[in-house]
C-alpha positions as CSV (number, residue, x, y, z in Angstrom):
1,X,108.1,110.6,104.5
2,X,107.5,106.5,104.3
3,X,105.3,104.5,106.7
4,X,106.1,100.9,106.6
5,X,102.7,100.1,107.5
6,X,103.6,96.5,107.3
7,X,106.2,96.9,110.4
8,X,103.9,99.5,112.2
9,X,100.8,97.1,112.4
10,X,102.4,95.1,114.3
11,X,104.1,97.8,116.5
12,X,100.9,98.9,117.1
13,X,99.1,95.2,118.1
14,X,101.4,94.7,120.7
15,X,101.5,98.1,122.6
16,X,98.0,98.4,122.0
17,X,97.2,95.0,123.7
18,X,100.0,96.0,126.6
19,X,97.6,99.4,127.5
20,X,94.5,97.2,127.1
21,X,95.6,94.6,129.3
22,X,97.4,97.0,132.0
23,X,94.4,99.0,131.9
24,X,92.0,96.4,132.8
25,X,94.4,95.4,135.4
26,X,95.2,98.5,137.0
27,X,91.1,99.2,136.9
28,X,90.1,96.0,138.6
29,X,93.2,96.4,141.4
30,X,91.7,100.0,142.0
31,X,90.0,99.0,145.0
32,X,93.5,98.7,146.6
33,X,93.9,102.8,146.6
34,X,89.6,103.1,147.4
35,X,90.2,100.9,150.5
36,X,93.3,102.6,151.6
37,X,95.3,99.7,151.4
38,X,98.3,101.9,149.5
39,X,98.0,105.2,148.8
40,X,99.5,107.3,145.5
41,X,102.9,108.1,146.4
42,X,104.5,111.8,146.2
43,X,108.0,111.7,146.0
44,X,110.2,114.1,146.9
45,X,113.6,115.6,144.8
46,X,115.7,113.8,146.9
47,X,113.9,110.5,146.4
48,X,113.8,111.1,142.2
49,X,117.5,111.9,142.4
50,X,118.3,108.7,144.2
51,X,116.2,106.7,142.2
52,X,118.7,108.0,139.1
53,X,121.7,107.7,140.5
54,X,121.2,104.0,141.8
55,X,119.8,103.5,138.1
56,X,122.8,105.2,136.6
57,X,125.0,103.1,138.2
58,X,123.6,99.9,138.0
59,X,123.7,100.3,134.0
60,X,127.4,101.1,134.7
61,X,127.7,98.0,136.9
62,X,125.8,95.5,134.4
63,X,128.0,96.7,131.4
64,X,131.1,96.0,133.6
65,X,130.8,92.7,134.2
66,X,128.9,91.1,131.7
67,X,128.6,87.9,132.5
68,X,127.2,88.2,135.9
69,X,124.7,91.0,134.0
70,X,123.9,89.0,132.0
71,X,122.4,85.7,134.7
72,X,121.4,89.2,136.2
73,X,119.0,90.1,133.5
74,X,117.7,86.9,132.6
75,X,116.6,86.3,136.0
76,X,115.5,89.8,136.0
77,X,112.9,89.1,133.6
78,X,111.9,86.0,134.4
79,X,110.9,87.6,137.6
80,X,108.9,90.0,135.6
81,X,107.5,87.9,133.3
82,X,105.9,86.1,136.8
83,X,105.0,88.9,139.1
84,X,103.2,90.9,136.2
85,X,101.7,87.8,135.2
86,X,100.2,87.0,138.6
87,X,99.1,90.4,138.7
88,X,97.2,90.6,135.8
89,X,95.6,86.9,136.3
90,X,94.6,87.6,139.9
91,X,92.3,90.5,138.3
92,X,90.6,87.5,136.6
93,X,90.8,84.5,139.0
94,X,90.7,83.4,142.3
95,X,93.9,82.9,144.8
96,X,95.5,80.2,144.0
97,X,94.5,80.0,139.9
98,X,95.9,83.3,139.6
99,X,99.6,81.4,140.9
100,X,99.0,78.1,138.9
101,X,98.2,80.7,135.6
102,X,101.4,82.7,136.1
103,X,103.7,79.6,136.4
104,X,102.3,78.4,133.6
105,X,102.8,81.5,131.4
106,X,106.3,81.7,132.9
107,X,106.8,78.2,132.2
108,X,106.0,78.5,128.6
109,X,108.8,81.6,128.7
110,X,111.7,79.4,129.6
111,X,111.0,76.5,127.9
112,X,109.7,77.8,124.8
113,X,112.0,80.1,123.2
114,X,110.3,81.6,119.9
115,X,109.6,85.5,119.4
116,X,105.7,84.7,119.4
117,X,106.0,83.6,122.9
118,X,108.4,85.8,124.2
119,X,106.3,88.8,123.1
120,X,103.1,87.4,124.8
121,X,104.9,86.5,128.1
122,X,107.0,90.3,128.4
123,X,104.0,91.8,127.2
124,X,101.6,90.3,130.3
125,X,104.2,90.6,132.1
126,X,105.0,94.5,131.4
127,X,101.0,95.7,131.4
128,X,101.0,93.8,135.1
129,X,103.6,95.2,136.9
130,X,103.2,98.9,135.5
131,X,99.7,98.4,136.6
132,X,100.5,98.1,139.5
133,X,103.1,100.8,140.0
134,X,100.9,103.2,138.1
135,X,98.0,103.2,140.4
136,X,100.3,103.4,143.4
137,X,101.4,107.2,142.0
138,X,99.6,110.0,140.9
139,X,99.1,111.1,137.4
140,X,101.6,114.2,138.6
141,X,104.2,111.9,139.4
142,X,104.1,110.3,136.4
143,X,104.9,113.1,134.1
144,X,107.6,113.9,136.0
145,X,109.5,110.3,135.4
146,X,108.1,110.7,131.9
147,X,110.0,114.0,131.4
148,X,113.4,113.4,133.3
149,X,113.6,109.7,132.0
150,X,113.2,111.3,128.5
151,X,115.9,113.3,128.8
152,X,117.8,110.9,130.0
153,X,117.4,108.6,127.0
154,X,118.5,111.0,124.5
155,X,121.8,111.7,126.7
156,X,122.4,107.9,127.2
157,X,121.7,107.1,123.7
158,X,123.4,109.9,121.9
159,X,125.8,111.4,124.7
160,X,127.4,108.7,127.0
161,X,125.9,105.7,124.7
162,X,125.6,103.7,127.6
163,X,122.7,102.7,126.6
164,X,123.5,101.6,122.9
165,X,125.8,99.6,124.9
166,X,123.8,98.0,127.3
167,X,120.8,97.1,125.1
168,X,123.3,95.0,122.8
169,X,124.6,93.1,125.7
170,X,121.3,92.5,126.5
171,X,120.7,91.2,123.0
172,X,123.6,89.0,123.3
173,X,122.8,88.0,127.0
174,X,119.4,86.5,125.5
175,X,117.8,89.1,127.8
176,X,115.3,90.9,125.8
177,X,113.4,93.7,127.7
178,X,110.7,94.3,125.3
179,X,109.1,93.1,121.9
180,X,110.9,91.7,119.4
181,X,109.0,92.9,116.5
182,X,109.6,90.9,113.2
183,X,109.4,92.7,109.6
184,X,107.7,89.6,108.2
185,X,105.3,88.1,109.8
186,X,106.3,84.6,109.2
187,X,108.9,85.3,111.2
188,X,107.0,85.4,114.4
189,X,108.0,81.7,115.1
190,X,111.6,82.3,114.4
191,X,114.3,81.1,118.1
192,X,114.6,84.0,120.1
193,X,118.6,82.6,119.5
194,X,118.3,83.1,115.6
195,X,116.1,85.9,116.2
196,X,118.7,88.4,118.6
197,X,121.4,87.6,116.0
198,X,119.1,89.8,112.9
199,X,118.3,92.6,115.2
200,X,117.7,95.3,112.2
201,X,118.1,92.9,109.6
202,X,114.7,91.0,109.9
203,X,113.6,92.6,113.5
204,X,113.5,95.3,115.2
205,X,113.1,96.2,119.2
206,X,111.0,97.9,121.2
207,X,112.1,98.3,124.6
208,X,110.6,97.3,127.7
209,X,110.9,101.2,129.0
210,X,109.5,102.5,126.2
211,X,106.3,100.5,126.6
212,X,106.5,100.3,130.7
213,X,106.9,104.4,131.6
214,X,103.8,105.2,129.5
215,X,101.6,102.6,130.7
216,X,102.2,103.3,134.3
217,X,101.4,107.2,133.2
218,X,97.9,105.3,131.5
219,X,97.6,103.5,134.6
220,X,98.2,106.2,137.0
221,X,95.1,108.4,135.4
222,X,92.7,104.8,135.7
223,X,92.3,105.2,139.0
224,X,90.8,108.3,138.7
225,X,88.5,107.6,135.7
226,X,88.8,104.9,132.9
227,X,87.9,107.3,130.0
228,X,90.5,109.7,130.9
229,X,93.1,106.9,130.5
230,X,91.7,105.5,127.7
231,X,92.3,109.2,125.8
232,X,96.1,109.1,127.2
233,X,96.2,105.6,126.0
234,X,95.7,106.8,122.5
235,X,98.1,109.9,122.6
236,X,100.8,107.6,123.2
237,X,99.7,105.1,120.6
238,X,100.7,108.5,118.2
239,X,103.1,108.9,120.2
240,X,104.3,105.0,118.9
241,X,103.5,106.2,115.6
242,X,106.0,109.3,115.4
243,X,108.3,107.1,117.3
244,X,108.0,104.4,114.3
245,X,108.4,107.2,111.2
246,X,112.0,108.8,113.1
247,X,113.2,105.7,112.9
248,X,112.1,104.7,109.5
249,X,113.0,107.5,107.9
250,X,116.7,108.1,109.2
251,X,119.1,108.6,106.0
252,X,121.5,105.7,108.2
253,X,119.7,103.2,110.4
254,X,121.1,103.8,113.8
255,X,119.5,103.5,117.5
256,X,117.2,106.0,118.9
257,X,115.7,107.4,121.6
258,X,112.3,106.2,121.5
259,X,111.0,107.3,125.0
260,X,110.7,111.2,124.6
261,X,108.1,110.9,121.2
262,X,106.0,108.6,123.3
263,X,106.3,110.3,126.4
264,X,105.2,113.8,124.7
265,X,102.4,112.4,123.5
266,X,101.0,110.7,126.7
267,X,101.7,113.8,128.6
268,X,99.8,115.7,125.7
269,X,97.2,113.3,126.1
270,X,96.7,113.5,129.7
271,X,96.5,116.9,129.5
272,X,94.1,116.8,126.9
273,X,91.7,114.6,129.3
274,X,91.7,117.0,131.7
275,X,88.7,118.8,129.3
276,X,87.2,115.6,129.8
């Protein structure tokens, strides 16, 4: 069994800062669901199903036609990158600082275009909107996207490989959902450009779903008590971990499904803060 603890440090920094900063949003925009402003959603089969199918089919639709997927994506994220930022920074600051912060950080996304930046901007920009869409469901809810979005990664991966696909025209696109995690840490300065073209020689991705889903899950149980979502927080940080040694420790390096380890362990966890 190896553990490239050198790689797995750094794995662990950056979804351990996205839980800590989605946390201490989704805990400080709590008084959104105590006030009644929006209350946790239950949704219904029929609403799931839909949810999939329009899902499905968009993949289908951005691996059709690639270039328009991939303006698409870019503007996509830069989208995220700004509304999660803006969410986050208006837990901190005052209307209109929290605006002026969140150009700023998405500023700094387009124009500068290392890894070290790109990581900082998706990963503010991730915590902020799950933060937001986790305290708007309840914890119930959550395990159920956790579950059928798990099994829907392992047949897109390994079944229709749709996803394989659409990942690397994301990659080419420039369109990174998630962390672009460098073997060496020197590299952390390297052109997002430069950097997409040694996916797997010198970095590695983690995807944005794969840090998102459990962080709304975290951020689902927050409203209901902070230490509870603390001790899901850390189930999926083992989650991360188990995640980390599959891939390591396959005989040929090929893409996995990284979702269902993660999710197991943050449902595990949730169910384990329940004797809390």
């Amino acid at each position: 069994m190896i553990l490239r603890l050198n790689l797995f440090w750094k794995e662990l920094f950056l979804f351990s800062l996205a839980l800590f900063i989605g946390i201490f949003s989704a805990y400080n925009h709590t008084y959104i669901v105590e006030k009644n402003i929006i209350e946790p959603q239950i949704f219904s089969w029929s609403d799931i199903a839909i949810f999939l199918i329009l899902f499905v089919v968009l993949s289908f639709v951005l691996l059709r036609f690639k270039r328009l997927s991939g303006f698409l994506l870019k503007t996509f994220l830069v989208l995220v990158v700004f509304s999660g930022s803006q969410i986050v920074f208006s837990s901190l600051v005052l209307s209109p600082w929290d605006l002026v912060w969140a150009l700023g950080i998405t500023a700094f996304f387009i124009l500068i275009h290392n890894v070290l930046v790109h990581n900082i901007a998706v990963m503010i920009g991730i915590a902020g909107v799950s933060s937001l869409l986790g305290i708007t469901i309840s914890p119930e809810v959550g395990i159920l996207f956790l579950i059928i979005l798990s099994f829907y990664d392992i047949l897109a991966v390994y079944w229709t490989k749709h996803m394989v696909y659409l990942a690397r025209g994301m990659i080419e696109s420039g369109a990174i959902f998630g962390f672009v995690i460098p073997f060496e840490f020197k590299d952390i300065f390297y052109h997002k450009n430069e950097a997409r073209q040694k996916i797997g020689e010198k970095f590695m991705i983690l995807g944005s779903g794969d840090i998102g889903l459990p962080l709304i899950m975290v951020n689902s149980v927050t409203v209901v008590s902070v230490g509870q979502a603390i001790i899901v927080a850390l189930f999926s940080l083992v989650g991360l971990l188990l995640t980390h040694l599959i891939f390591i420790n396959q005989t040929s390096r090929k893409p996995m499904a990284a979702l269902p380890p993660i999710a197991t362990m943050t449902i595990i966890g949730y169910l384990v803060s329940q004797l809390w």
